[in-house]
MDAnalysis code that builds the backbone (N, CA, C; Angstrom):
import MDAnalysis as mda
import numpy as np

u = mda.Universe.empty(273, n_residues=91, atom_resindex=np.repeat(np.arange(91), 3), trajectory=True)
u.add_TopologyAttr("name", ["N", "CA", "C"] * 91)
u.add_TopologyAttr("resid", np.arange(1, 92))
u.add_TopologyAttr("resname", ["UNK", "UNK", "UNK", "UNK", "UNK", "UNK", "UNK", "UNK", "UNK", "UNK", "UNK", "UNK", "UNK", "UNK", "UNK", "UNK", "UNK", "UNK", "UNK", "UNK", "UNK", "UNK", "UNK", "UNK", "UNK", "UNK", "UNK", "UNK", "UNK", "UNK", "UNK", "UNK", "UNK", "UNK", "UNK", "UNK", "UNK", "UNK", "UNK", "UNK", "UNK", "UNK", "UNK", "UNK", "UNK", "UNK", "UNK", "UNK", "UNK", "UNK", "UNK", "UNK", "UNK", "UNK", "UNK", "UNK", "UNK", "UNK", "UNK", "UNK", "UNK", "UNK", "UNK", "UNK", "UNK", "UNK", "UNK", "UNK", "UNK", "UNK", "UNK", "UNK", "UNK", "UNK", "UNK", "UNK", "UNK", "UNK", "UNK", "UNK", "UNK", "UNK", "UNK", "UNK", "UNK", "UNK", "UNK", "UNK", "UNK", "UNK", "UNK"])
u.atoms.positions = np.array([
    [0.848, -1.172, 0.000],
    [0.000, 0.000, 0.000],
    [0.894, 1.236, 0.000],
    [0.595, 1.831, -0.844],
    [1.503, 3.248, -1.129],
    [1.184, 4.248, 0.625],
    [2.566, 4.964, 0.489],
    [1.863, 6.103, 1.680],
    [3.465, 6.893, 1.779],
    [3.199, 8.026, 2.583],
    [4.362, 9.073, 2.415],
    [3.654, 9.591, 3.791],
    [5.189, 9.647, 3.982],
    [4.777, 10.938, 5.641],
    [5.983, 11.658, 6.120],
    [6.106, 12.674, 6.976],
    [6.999, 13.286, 7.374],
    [6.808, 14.101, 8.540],
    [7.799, 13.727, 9.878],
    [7.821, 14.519, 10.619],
    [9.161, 15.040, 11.485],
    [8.979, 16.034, 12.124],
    [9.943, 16.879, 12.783],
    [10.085, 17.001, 14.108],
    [11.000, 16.830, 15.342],
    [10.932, 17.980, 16.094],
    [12.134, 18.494, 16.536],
    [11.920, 19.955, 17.076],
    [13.261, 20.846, 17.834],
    [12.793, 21.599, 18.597],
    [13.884, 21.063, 19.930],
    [12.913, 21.876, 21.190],
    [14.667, 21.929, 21.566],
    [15.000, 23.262, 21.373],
    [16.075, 23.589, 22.200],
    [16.445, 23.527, 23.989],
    [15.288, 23.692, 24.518],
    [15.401, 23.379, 25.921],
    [15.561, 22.126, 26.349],
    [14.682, 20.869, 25.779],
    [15.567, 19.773, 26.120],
    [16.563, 19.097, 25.528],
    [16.800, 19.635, 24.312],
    [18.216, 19.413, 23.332],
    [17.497, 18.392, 22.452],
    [16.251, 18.158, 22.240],
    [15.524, 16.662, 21.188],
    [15.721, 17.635, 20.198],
    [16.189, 16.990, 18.639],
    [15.887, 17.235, 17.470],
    [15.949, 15.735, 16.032],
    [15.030, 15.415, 16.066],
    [14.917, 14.653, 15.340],
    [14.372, 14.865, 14.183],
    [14.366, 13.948, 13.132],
    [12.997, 13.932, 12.106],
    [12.769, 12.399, 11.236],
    [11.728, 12.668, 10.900],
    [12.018, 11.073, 10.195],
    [10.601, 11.049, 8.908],
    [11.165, 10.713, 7.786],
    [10.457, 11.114, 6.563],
    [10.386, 9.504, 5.533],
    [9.191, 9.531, 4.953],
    [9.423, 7.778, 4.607],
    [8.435, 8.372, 3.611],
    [8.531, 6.981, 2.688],
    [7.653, 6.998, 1.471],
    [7.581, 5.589, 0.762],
    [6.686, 5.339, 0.411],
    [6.709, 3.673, -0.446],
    [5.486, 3.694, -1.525],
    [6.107, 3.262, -2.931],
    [4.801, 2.663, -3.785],
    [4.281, 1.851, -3.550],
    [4.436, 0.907, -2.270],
    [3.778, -0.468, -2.106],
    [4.586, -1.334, -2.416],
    [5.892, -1.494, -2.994],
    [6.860, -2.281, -3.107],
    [8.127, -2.055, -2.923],
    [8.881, 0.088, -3.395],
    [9.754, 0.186, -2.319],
    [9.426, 0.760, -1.273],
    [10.162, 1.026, 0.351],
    [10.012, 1.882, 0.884],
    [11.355, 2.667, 1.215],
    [11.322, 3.992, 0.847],
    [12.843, 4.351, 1.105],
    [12.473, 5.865, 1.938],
    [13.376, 6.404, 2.651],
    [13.502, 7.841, 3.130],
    [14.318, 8.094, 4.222],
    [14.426, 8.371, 5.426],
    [15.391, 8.688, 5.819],
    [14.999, 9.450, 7.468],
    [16.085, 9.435, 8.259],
    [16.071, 9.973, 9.654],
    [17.007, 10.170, 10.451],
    [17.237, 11.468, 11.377],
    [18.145, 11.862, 12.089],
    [18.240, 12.330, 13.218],
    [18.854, 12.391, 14.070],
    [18.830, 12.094, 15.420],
    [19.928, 13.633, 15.781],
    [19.955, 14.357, 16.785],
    [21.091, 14.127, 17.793],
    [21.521, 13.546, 18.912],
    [22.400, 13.540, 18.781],
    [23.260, 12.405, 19.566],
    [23.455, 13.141, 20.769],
    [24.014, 12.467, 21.951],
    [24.520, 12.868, 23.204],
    [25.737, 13.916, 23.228],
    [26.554, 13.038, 22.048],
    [27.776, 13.525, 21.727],
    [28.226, 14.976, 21.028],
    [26.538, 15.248, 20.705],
    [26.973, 16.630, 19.517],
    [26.838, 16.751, 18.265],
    [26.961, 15.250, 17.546],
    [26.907, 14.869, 16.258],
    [25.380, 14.408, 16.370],
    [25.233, 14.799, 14.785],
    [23.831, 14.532, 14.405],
    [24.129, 13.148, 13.507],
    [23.275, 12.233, 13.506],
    [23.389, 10.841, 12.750],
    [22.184, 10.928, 11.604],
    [22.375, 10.503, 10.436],
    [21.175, 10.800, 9.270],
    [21.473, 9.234, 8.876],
    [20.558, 8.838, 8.844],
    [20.453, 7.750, 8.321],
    [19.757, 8.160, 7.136],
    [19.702, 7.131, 5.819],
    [19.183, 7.327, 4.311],
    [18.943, 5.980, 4.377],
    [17.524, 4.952, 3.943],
    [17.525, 4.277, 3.832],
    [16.818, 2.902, 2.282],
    [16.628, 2.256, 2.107],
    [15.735, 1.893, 1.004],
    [15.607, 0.094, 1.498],
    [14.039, -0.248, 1.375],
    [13.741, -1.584, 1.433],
    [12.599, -1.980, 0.986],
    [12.942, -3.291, 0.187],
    [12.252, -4.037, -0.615],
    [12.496, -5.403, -0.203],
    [11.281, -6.321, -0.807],
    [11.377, -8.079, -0.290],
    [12.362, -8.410, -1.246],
    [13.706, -7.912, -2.100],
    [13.977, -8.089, -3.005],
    [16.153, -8.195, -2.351],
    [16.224, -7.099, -1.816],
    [17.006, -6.709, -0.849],
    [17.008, -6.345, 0.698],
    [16.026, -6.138, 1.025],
    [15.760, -6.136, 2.578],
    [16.035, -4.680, 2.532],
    [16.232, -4.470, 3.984],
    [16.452, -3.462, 4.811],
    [18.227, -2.639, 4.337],
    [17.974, -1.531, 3.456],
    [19.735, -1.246, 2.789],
    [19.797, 0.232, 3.646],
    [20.783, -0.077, 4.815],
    [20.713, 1.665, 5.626],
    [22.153, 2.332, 4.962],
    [21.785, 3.406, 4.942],
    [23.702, 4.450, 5.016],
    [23.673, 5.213, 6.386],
    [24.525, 5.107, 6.879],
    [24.373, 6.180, 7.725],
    [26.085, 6.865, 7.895],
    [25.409, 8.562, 8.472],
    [26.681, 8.865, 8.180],
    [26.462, 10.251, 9.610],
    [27.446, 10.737, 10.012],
    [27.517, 11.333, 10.754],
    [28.155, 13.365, 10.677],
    [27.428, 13.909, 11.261],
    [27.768, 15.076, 11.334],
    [28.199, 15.993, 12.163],
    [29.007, 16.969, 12.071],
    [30.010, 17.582, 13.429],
    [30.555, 16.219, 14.562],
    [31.323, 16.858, 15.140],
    [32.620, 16.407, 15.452],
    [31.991, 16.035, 17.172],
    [32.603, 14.848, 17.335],
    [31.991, 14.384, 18.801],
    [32.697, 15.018, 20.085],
    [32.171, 15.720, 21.179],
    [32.558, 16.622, 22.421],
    [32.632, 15.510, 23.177],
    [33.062, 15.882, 24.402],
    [32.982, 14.727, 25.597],
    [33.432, 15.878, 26.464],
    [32.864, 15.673, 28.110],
    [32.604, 16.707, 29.103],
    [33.894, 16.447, 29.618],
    [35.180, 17.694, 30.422],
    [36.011, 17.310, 30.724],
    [35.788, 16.220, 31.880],
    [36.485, 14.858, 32.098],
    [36.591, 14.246, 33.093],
    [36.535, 15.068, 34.728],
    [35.880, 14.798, 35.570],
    [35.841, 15.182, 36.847],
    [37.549, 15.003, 37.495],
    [37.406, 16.369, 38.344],
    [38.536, 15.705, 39.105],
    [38.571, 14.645, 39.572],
    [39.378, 13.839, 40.131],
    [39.613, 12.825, 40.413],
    [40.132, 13.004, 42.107],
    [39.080, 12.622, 43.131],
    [39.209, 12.870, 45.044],
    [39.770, 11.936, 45.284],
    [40.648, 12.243, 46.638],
    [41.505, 11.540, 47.316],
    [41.167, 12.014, 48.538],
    [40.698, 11.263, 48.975],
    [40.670, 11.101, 50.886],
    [41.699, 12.035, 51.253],
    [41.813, 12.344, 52.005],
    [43.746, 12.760, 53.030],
    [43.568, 11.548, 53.625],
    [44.898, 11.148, 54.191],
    [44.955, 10.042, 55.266],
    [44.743, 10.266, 56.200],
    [43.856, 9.071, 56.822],
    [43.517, 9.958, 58.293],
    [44.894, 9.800, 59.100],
    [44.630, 10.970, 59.980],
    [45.717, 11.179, 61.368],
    [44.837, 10.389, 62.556],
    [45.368, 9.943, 63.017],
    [45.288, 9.267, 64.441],
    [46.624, 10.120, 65.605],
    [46.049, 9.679, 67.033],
    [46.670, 10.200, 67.969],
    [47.567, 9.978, 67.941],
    [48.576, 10.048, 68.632],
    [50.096, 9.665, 68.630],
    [49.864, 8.471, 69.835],
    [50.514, 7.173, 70.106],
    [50.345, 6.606, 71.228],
    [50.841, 6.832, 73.166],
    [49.595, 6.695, 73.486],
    [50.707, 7.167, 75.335],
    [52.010, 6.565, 75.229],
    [52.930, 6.962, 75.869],
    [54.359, 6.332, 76.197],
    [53.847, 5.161, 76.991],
    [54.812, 4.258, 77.022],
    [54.641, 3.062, 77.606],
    [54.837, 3.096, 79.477],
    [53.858, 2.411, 80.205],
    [54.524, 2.982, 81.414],
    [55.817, 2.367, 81.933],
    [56.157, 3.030, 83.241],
    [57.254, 3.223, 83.762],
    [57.589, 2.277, 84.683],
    [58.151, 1.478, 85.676],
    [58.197, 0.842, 86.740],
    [59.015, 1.090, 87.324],
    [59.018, 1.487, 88.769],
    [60.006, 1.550, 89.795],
    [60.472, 0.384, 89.998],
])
């Protein structure tokens, strides 16, 4: 069964931007969808499938992947303890 559709979204406050767009005569279905990533890069997939070849994806990636600087890295201090009483004495 033939059919075509397309949708969008971008909401800068929670960082979602996707979309995803498809189309088929009833025997292929091909179109395409993209994501951002955690990383920064946006992923587009392009795709095309038929009972003939299956499921054929490309995908390819855009801008360059960030990563948050590593946290410092904590260290206890060692604990201090008392010093010990002197040992006693005997007359």
């Amino acid at each position: 069964m033939p059919f075509d559709f397309a949708y969008a979204v971008r909401d800068d406050y929670s960082g979602n931007d996707y979309a995803h767009q498809e189309t088929s005569d009833g025997h292929v279905t091909s179109g395409s969808y993209r994501v951002a990533l955690p990383d920064g890069r946006t992923e587009i997939v392009t795709f095309e499938a038929d009972h003939d070849n299956g499921y054929v994806a490309n995908v390819v990636y855009e801008g360059e992947a960030t990563y948050p600087a590593p946290a410092p890295s904590y260290h206890a201090p060692a604990p201090s303890y008392p010093a010990p009483p002197p040992p006693p004495t005997y007359a």
